[in-house]
Every structure is written in structure tokens, then in C-alpha cells.
N, C-alpha and C positions, 0 to 999 in steps of 0.2 A: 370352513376356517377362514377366518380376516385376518390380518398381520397390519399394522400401521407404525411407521417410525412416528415418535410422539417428541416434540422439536419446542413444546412450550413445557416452562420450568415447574408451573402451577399444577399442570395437568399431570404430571410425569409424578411431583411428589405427592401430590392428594388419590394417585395410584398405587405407589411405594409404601405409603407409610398406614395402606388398610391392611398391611400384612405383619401382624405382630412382631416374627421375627428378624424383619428386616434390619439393615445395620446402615452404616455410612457408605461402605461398601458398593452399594444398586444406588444411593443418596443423585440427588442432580449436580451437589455441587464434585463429588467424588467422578465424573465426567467432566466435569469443566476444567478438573485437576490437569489430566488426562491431555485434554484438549489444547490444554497451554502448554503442555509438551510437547505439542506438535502431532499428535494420534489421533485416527479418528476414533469416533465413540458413536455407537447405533445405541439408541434407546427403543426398542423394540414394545409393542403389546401386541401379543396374539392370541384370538375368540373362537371359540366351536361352541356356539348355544352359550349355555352360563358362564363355560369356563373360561378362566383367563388366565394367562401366563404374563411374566416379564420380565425381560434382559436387556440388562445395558453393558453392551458389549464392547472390549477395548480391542482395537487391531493393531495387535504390537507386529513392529516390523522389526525382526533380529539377525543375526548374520546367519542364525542357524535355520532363519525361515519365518516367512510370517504367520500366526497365529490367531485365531480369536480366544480372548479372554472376557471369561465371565466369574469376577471374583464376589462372593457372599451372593449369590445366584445360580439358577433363575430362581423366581421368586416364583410360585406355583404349587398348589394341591399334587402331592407326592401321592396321594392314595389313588388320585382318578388315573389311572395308569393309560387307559386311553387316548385321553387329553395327553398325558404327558409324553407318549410317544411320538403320539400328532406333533405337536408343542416342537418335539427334539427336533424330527424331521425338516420344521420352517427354519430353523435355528443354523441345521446341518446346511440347507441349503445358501442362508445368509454368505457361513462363514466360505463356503465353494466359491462363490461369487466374489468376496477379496480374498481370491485366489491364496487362501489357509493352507497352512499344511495339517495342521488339527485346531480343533474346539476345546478349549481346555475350562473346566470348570469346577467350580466348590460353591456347591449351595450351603444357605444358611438353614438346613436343617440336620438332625442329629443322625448319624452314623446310623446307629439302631433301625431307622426308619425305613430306610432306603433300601430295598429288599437287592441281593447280589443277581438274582433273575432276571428284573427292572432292568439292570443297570446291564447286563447281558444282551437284553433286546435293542437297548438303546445304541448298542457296538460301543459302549465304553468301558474304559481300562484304566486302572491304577496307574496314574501319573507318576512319573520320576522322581519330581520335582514338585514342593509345596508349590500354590500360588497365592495363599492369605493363611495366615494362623487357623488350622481347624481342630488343636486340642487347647483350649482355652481353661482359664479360672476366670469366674465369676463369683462377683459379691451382690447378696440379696439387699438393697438397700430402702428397704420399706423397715428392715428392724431398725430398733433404738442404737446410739452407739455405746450401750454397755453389753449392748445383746452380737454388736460388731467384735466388740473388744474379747469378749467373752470368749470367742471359737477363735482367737488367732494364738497364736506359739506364744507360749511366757515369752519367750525372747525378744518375739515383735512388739510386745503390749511393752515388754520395759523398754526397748529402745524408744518405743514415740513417747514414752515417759520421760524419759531421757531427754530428747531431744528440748522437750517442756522445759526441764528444771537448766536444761544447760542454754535458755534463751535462745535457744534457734527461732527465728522467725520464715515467713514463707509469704510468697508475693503470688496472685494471680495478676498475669500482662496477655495482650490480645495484641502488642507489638508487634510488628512483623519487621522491625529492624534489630530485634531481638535475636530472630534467626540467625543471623552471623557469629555472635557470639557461642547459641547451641551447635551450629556446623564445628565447627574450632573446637568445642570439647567432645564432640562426635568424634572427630578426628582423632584426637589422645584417647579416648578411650577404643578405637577401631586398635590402633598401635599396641596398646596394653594390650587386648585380648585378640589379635591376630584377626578382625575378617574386615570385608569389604565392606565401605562407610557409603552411605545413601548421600549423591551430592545435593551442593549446596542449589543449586537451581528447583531440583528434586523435593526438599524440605519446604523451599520459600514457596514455591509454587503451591504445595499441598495446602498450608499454613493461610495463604491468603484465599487461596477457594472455598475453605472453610468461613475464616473470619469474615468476609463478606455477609454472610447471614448470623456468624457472631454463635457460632458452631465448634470452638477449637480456643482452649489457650495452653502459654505455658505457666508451668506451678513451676518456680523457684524456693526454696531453702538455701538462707545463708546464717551464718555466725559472722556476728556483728556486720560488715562489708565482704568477707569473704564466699565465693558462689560455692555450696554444698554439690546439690543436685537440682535436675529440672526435670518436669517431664512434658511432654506431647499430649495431650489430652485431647479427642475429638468427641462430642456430644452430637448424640444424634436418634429419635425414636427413641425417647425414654432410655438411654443407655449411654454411659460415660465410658470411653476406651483411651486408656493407657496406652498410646498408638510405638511409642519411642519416650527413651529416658538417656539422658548420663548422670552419671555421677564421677566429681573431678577428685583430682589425686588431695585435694584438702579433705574432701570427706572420707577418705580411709579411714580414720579410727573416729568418726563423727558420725550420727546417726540423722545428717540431713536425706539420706533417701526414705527412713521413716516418715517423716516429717512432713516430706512432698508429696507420699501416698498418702497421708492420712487428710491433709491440707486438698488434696484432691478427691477425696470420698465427700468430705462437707462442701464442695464447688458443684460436684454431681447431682447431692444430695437439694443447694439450695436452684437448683435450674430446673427440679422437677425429676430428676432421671429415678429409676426405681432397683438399679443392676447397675453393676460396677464391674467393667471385663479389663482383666488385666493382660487380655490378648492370649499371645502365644506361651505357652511352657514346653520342656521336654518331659516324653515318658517318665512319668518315675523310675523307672530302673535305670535310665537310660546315661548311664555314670561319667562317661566319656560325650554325650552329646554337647556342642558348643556353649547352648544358653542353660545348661545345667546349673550353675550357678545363681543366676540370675529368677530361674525357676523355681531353685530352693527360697527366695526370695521371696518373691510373691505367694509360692506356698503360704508364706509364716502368715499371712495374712486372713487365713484362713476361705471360707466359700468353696463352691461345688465344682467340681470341673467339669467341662462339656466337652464334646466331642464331637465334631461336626462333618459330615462326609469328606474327607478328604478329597484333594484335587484328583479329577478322572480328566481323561482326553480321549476323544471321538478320533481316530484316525482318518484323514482324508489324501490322503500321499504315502506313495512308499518314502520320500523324502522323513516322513517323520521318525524313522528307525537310528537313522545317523542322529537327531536330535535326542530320541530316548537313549543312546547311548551317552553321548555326552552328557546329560543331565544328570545321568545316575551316577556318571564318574564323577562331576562337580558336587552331587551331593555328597561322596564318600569323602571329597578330599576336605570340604567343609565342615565335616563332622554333624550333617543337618538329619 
């Protein structure tokens, strides 16, 4: 088995993106995010014969311990179970070495695949705490947009009708002075709906990592000068994600978040993407979860829902027990 940190941008994504389901998430510049927050980031590839694995790992340092994260990864043949114990092993060993309390991770492959045996041998365990959206909706965007329109809720198909005859127009911008303005109605909408808002260094930094390769905008929706809604958009491997959205207190009885969804399936659509993920949802049952709201939302839009292994973590410390406690408690009190 070889292991190389992989330190050029070329080499790293013309290795990321031979793997269909890869996302932004493993992306180069999704590291570079990272790194101007001040993190380090290992861009990992590790070989035994054919196989190849690979992880680009963030070492978040937090009061409750430091950790490796590996979010929408590793990226690797789940079937070759050999490999991929090998694989965990180098990985375990990494994160020992910056002195981890655990390895936390959510690969970009579906729930279903990943046998609970696997994931037994590997000494991983159902995490506390999400680390990336892994019950997602996705839109098939190879159909026609009558064949779009056709599978979403009456109600969504009249709202972006609506939105038509009541002149909402909608702007794509690749500003990144723009971000000030989205932080600020982040803000009001954290307030309206009670949780904790993503700062403003946090957004700008993500927003310009992207933009740089011209990977990322926002879609606005206004009536007449007034701002409806905006969303966060990242483009990356055939695949447009709805990363972050507000919608301000003028669009309550306005249908500019139709508007900005639908304005950003034709942005997706004209840059090539073939799937439209509108990220994270709650369980359908899940009545009381935070972004239930927001869920039924995106539902009306119709498309498949995926389900991606949820976040697991490798224990490497009894340290990490006081961590799974707290975790679970933050996640009850947040309603996540």
C-alpha cells in the first residue's frame, strides 16, 4: 500500500472528478475554503495494486477536541472491502498522528450500499451529530422543463406561474460583495426561525473559493427594486447544489423563492449540470424537525430523494465519549 499527500490542484481534481459521485465537498477548491479559515486540510491518495482510495481531510480543532473530518467522502470502491479496510487503517492512522479524538465521516455513497458488517470491522459508529446533508432531494435535469414542471405540487407549478405574471424578475451575480448583504438577511431569517446563523467570514470565504474557478453564484428574485429571496448555489461535477437560501420578510406573501429555484435549475441547466440537489431535507415524518418547513418546500419541487450514509466516527480516545454526549444533547435541543 502507497499513501501520497497530493499538493497540486490539477492532479488532486483530474483524480476527484473520475468518480462520478463525487460532489464539492472532496472539490480542491472545498479545501482551499477550509484553509482560509485557518485549518489544515490533507489531500490524501492511497494504492494497493489497482485500488485507489481518496480523502481530503479537514482537522477541525474544537473545545471539545480535535477531530478529522471527512465530509462527501472517502471517495472509493465500497465493494472491494479489502481495499477498503486497508484504506481506513492509513486514514486511522493519519488522523492519530494530529492527535484526533475521532475520524468522522459521510461518504458520497447511498446508505443501502454500505453493508452495517463493513462498517463494524472498520470500528465505526453512528455519529451524533450530522456532518454534511446526507438525506438529500435531487432533480433529474436531463428532462425537458415540462417534464420538470409536470412531477412538482400544483402549488409549486402555480407559484412560479405566479411569480411570471406578477413580474418578478431574478438576477444571477458571482459578486462577492454581495455577500454582506446575504449575511444581513441570514441574520433575520436565523432570528425568525431561532438557530444559529453561519458567519459572515464563513460565507465570504466559501463564496470566494468557489468563485475563483467560477463554481458558485447567487440567484436573486426581486419585485420591482425590492430583494424577494437569494440562494447559494455551488456547481461542481455535473451537479448544481442549493448550498444556503434566505428568503426576506417582503417575500411572505410573494413567491420570489419560487422564482429563484426555478431561475437556478435553468443556470444549472445552462453550465452543463445534468442533477439538481437541493441538499439537506427532514425525514418526512419528522413534524417537529427544525428545517421541516423549508423541506416541505423543496419537496413541491418535485425529484428523488437520496440517502447517503450518514455521518459515522472511528473512535480514537476515550475523550471522544464526553464529545458524543454533548453532541446528542445539541442535537435534541436544536431540533436536528
Amino acid at each position: 500500500m502507497q499513501m501520497q499527500e497530493i499538493t497540486d490542484k490539477q492532479t488532486w481534481e483530474r483524480a476527484v472528478q473520475a468518480y462520478p459521485e463525487a460532489n464539492f465537498l472532496q472539490s480542491w477548491q472545498w479545501g482551499v475554503f477550509h484553509e482560509q479559515l485557518g485549518k489544515r486540510v490533507l489531500r490524501l491518495q492511497v494504492q494497493s495494486g489497482q485500488a485507489v482510495g481518496l480523502a481530503e481531510i479537514v482537522i477541525e480543532h474544537a473545545r471539545r477536541g480535535t477531530y478529522a473530518a471527512i465530509s462527501g467522502g472517502p471517495l472509493v470502491n465500497w465493494h472491494d472491502t479489502a481495499f477498503v479496510k486497508e484504506f481506513f487503517a492509513a486514514l486511522t492512522q493519519v488522523a492519530r498522528e494530529q492527535h484526533c479524538v475521532f475520524l468522522r465521516f459521510r461518504p458520497q455513497e447511498l446508505e443501502s450500499r454500505i453493508t452495517p458488517s463493513l462498517l463494524q470491522e472498520l470500528g465505526a459508529r453512528l455519529a451524533p451529530m450530522h456532518l454534511t446533508a446526507d438525506l438529500t432531494l435531487q432533480l433529474d435535469l436531463t428532462q425537458s422543463d415540462e417534464a420538470l414542471l409536470s412531477q412538482m405540487r400544483k402549488n409549486t407549478r402555480y407559484e412560479i406561474k405566479k411569480s411570471q405574471k406578477l413580474g418578478i424578475t431574478t438576477r444571477v451575480s458571482s459578486d462577492l460583495n454581495e455577500l454582506h448583504a446575504f449575511y444581513t438577511e441570514q441574520l433575520a431569517v436565523a432570528q425568525r426561525h431561532n438557530f444559529v446563523p453561519f458567519s459572515e467570514e464563513f460565507l465570504q470565504k466559501q463564496f470566494a473559493a468557489f468563485a475563483a474557478d467560477n463554481r458558485v453564484t447567487l440567484i436573486h428574485s426581486y419585485l420591482n427594486d425590492t430583494l424577494l429571496a437569494t440562494a447559494f448555489v455551488i456547481f461542481y461535477n455535473g451537479e448544481a447544489v442549493y448550498h444556503y437560501g434566505v428568503s426576506t420578510e417582503a417575500n411572505a406573501k410573494m413567491p420570489g423563492a419560487y422564482a429563484t429555484q426555478w431561475r437556478a435549475i435553468q443556470e444549472a441547466r445552462a453550465r452543463g449540470c445534468v442533477r439538481y440537489n437541493f441538499w439537506g431535507v427532514a425525514p418526512e415524518n419528522a413534524h417537529t424537525h427544525r428545517f421541516a418547513g423549508v423541506s416541505l418546500f423543496k419537496r413541491g419541487f418535485g425529484g428523488s430523494e437520496v440517502a447517503y450514509l450518514p455521518a459515522h466516527d472511528i473512535v480514537l480516545s476515550p475523550q471522544y465519549w464526553l464529545v458524543w454526549f454533548f453532541e446528542l444533547l445539541r442535537k435534541k435541543m436544536r431540533r436536528l
